[in-house]
C-alpha atoms as an extended CHARMM CRD file, in Angstrom:
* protein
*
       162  EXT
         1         1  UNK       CA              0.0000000000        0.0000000000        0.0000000000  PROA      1               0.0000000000
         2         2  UNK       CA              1.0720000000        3.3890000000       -0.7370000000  PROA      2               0.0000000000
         3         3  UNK       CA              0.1190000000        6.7110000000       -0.5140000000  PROA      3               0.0000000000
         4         4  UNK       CA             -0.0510000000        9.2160000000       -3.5730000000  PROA      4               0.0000000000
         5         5  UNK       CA              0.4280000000       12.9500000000       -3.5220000000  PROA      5               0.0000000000
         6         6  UNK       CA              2.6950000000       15.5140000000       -2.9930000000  PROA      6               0.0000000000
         7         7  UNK       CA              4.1430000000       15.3950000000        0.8400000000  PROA      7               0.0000000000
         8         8  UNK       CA              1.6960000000       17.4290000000        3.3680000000  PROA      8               0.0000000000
         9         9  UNK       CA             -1.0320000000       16.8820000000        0.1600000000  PROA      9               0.0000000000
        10        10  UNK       CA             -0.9790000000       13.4590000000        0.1950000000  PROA      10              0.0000000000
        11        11  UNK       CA             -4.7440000000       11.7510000000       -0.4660000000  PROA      11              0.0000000000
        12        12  UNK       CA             -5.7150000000        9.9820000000        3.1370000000  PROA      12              0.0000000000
        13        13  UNK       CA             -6.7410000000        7.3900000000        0.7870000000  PROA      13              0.0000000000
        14        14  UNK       CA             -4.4070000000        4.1490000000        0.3950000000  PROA      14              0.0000000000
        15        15  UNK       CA             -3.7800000000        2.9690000000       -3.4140000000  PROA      15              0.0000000000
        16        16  UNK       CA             -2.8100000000       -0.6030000000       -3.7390000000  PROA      16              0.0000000000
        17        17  UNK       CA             -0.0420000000       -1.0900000000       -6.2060000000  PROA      17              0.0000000000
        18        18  UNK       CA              0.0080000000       -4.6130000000       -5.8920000000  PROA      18              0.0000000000
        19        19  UNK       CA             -3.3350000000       -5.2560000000       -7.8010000000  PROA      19              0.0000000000
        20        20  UNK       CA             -2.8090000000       -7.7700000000      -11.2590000000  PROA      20              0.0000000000
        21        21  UNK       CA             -5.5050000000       -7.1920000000      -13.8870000000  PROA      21              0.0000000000
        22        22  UNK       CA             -6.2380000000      -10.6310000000      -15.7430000000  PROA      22              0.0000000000
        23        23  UNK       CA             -6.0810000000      -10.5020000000      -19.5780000000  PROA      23              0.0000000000
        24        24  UNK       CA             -8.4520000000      -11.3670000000      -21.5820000000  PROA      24              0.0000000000
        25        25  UNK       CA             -8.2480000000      -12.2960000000      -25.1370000000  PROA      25              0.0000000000
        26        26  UNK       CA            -11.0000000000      -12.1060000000      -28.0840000000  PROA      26              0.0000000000
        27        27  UNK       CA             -9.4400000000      -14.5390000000      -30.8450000000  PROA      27              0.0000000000
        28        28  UNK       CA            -11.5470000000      -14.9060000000      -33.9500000000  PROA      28              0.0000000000
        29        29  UNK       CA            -10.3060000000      -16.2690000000      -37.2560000000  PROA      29              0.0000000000
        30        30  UNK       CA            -12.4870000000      -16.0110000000      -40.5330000000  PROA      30              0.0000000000
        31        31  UNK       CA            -11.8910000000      -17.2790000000      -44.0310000000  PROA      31              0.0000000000
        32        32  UNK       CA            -12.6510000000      -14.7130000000      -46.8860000000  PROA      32              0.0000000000
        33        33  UNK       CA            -13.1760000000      -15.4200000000      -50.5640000000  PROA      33              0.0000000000
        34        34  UNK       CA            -11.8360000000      -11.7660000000      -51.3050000000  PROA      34              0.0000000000
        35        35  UNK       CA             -7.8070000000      -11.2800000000      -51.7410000000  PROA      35              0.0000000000
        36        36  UNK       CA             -6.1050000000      -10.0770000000      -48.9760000000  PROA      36              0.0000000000
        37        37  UNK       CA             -5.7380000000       -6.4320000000      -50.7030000000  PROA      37              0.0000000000
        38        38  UNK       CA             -9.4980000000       -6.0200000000      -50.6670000000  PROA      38              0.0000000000
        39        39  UNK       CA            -10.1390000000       -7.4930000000      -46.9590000000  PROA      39              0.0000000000
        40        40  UNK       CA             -7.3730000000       -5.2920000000      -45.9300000000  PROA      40              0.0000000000
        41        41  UNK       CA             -8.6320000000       -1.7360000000      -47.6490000000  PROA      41              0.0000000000
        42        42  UNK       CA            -11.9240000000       -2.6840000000      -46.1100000000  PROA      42              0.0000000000
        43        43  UNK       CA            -10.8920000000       -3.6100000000      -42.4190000000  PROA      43              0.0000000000
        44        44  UNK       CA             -8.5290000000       -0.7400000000      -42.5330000000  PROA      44              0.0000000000
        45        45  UNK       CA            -10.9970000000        1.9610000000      -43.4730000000  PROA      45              0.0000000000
        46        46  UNK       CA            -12.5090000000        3.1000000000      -39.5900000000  PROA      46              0.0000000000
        47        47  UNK       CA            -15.9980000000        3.7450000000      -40.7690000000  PROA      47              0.0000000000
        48        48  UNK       CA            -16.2190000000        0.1870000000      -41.9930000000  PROA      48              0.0000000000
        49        49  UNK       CA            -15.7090000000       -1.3880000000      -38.3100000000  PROA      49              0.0000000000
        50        50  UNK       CA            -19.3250000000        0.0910000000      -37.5720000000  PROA      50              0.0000000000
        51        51  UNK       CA            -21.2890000000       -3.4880000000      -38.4000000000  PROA      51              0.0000000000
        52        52  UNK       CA            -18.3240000000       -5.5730000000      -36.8400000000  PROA      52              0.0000000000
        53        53  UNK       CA            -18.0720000000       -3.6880000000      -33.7200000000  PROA      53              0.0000000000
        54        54  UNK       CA            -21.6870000000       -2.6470000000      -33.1700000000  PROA      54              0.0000000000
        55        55  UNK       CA            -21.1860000000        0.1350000000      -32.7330000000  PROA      55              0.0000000000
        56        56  UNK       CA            -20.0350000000        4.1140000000      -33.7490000000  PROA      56              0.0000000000
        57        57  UNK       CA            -17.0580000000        5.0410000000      -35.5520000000  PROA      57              0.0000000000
        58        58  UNK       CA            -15.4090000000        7.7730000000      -36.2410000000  PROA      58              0.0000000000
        59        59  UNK       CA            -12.5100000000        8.9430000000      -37.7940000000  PROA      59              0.0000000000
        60        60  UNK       CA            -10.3680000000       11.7190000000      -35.7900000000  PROA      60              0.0000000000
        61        61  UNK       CA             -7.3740000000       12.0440000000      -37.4390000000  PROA      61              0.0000000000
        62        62  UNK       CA             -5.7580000000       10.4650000000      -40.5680000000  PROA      62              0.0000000000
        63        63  UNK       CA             -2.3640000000        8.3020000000      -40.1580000000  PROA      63              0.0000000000
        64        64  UNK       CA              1.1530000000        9.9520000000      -40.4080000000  PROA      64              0.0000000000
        65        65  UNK       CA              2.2340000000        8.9760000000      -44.2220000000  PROA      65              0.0000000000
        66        66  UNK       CA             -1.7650000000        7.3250000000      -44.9860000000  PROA      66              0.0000000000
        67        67  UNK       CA             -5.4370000000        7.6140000000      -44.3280000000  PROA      67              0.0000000000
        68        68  UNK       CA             -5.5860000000        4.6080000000      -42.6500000000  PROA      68              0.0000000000
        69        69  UNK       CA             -1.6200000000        4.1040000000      -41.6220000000  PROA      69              0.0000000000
        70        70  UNK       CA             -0.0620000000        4.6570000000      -38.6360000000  PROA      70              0.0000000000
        71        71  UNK       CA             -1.1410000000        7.7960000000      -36.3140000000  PROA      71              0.0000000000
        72        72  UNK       CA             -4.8970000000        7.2870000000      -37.7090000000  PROA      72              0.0000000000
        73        73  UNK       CA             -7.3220000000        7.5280000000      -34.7610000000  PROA      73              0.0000000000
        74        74  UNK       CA            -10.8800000000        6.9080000000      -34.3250000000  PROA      74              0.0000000000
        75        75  UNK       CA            -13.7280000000        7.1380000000      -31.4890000000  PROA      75              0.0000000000
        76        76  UNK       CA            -15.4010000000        3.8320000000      -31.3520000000  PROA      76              0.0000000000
        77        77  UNK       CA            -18.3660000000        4.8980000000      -28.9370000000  PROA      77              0.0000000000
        78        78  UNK       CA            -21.5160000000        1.6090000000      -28.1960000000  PROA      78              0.0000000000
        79        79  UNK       CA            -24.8190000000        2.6000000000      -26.6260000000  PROA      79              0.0000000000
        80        80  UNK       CA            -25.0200000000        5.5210000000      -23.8040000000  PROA      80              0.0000000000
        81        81  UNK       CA            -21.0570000000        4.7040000000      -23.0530000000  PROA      81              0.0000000000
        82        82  UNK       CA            -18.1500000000        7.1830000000      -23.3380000000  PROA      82              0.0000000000
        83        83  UNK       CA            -16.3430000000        7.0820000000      -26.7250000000  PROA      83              0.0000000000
        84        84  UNK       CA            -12.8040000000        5.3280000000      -25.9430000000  PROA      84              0.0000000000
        85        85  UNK       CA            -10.2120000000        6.4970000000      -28.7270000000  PROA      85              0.0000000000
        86        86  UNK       CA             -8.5450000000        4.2490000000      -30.5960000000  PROA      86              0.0000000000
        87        87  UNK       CA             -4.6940000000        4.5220000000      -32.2760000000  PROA      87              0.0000000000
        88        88  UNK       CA             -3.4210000000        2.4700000000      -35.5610000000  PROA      88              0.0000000000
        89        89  UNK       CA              0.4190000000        1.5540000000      -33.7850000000  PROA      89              0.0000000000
        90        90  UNK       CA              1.0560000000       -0.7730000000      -36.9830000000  PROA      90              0.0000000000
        91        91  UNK       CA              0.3710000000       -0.8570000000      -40.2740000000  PROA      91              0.0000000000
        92        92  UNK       CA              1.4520000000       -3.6120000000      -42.9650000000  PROA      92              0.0000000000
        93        93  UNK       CA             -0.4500000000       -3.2450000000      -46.3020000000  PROA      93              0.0000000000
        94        94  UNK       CA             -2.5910000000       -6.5000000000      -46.8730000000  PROA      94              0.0000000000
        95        95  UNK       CA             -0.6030000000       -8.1750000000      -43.8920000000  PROA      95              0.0000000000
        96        96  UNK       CA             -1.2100000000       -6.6420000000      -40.5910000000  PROA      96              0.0000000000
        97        97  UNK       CA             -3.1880000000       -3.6210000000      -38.5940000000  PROA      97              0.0000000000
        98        98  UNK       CA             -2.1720000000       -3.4140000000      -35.1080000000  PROA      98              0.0000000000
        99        99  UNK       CA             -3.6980000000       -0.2750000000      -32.7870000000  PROA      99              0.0000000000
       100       100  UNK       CA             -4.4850000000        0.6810000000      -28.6660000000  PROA      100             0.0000000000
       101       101  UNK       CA             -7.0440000000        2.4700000000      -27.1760000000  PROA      101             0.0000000000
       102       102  UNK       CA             -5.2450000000        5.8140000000      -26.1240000000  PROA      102             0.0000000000
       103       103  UNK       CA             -7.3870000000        7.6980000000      -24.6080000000  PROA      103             0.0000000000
       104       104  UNK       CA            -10.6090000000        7.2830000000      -22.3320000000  PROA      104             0.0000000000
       105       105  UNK       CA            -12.8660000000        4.2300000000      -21.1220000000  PROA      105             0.0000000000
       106       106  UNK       CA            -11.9880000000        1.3800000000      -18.2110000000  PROA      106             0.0000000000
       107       107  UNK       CA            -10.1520000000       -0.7550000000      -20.2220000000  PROA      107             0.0000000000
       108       108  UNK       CA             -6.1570000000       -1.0960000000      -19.8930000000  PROA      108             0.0000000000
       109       109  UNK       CA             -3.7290000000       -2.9040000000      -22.0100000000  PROA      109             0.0000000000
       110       110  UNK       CA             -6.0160000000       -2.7900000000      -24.5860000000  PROA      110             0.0000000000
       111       111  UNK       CA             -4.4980000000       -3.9650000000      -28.2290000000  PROA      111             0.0000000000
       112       112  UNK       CA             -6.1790000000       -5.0440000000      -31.3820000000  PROA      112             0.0000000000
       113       113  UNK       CA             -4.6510000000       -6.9030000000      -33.9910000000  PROA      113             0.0000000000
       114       114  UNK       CA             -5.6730000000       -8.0340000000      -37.2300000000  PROA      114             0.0000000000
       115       115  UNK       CA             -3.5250000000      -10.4200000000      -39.3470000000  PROA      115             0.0000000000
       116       116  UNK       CA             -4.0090000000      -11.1670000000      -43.2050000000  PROA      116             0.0000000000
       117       117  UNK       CA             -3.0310000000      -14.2620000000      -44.6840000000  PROA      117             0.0000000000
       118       118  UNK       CA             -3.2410000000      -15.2760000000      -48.5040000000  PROA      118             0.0000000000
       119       119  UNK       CA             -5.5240000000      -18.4420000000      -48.5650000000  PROA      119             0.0000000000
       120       120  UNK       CA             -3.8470000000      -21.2580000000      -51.1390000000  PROA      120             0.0000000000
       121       121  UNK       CA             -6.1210000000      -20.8170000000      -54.2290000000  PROA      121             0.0000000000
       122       122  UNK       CA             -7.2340000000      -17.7460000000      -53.3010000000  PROA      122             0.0000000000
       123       123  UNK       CA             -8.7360000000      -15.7700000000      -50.4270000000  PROA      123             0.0000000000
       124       124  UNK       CA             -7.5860000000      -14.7030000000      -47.3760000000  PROA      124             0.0000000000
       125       125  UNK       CA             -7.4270000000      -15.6570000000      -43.5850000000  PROA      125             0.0000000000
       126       126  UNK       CA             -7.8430000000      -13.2170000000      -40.8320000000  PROA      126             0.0000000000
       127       127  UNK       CA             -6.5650000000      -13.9430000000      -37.5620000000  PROA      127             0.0000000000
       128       128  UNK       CA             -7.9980000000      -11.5720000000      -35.1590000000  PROA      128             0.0000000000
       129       129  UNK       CA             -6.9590000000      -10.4910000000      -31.6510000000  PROA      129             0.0000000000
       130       130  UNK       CA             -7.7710000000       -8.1050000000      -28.8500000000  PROA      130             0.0000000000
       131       131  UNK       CA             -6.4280000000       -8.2800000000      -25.7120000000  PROA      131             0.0000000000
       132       132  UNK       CA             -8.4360000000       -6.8790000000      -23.5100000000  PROA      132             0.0000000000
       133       133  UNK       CA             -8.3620000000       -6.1840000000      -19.2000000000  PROA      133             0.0000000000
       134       134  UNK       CA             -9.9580000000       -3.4110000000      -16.7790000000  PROA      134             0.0000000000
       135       135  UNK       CA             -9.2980000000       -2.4020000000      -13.3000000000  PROA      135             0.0000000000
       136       136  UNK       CA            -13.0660000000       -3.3520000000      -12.7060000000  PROA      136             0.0000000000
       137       137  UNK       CA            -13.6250000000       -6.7930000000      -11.5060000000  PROA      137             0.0000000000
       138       138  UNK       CA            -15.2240000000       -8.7640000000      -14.3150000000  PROA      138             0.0000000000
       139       139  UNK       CA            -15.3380000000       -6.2160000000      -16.8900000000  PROA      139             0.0000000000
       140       140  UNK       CA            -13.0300000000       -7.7210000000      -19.1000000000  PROA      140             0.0000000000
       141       141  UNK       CA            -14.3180000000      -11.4130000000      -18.9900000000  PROA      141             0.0000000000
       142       142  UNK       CA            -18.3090000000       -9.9160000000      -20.2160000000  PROA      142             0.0000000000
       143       143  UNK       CA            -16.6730000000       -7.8240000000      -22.7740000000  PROA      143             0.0000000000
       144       144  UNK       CA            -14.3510000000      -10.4280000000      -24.2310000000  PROA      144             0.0000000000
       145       145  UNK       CA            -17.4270000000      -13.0370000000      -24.8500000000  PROA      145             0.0000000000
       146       146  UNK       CA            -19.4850000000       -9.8760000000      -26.4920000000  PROA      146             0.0000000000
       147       147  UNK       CA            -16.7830000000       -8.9620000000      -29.0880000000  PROA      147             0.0000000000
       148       148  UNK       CA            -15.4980000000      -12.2650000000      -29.2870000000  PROA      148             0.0000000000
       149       149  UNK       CA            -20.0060000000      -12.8400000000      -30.4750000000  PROA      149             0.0000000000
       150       150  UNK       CA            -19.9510000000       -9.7140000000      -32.3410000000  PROA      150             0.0000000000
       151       151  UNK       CA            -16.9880000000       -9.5900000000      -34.0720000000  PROA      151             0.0000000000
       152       152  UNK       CA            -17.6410000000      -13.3750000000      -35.2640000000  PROA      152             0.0000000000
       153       153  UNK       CA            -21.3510000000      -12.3490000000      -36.7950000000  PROA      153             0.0000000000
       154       154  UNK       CA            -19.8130000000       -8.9320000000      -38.0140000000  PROA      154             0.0000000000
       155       155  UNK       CA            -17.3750000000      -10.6200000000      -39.8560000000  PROA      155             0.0000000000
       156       156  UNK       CA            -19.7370000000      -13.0790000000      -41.4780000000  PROA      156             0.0000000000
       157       157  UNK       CA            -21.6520000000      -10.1430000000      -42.4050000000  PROA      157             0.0000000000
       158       158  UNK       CA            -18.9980000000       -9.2690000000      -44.5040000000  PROA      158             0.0000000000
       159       159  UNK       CA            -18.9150000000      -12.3690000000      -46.3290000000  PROA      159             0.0000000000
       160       160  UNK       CA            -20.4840000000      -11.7040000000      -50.3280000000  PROA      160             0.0000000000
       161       161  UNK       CA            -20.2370000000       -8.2620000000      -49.8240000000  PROA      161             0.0000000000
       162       162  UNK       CA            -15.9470000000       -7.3820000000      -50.7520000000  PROA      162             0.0000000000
């Protein structure tokens, strides 16, 4: 236990600094018929992770030498929650999107990443991971099984229409 402040300001109140948050992992993998180049313009465009998410998104800032590269953030905001921002950290052209939340909501260590695989005779497999954990007792185990639902049905959603 230890207490934070400045000395003679310090909060009364104790802050454990022992406390582990568990991870939590959403892992969904999808076969498309679409080449990797389309699945990858698609996923990578923000607006376009409405249906898969459930939920608003919007673009905040383009990436550093793309749209949808590295630097490009987005507010992904579901239902009467705060909008939690989200940060592309890695970008590989029809191979790999990695990105954080940055800024707001309960979640910590929060990373999303989507890899793109070329299918033998055609297509392309996404692996796709977010790691998720929160401060909040029990937080992160409900919100990994409804992405882990959502994302699965968004995805499928998608199937037909790249």
């Amino acid at each position: 236990m230890k207490r934070i402040g400045a000395p003679g300001n310090a909060c009364r109140c104790p802050v454990r600094d022992d406390v582990r948050m568990k991870e939590h992992w959403v892992h969904v993998e999808h076969n498309f018929t679409a080449s990797p180049d389309k699945v990858f313009a698609h996923l990578s465009e923000h607006e376009n992770l409405e249906p898969i998410f459930g939920a608003k998104v919007t673009r905040i800032k383009d990436g550093d030498t793309s749209r949808n590269g590295v630097g490009s953030k987005r507010l992904v905001k579901v239902g009467p929650t705060p909008a939690v921002e989200e940060t592309v950290t890695e970008s590989k052209p029809n191979e790999l999107i990695e990105y954080r939340i940055t800024h707001g909501g309960p979640l910590r260590n929060h990373v999303g990443i989507q890899k793109f695989t070329e299918l033998p005779g055609g297509g392309t497999h996404l692996d796709y991971r977010i790691r998720i954990a929160s401060p909040y007792p029990g937080l992160a185990a409900i919100l990994s099984k409804v992405l882990t639902k959502g994302v699965t049905k968004g995805l499928k959603g998608l199937d037909g229409k790249l």
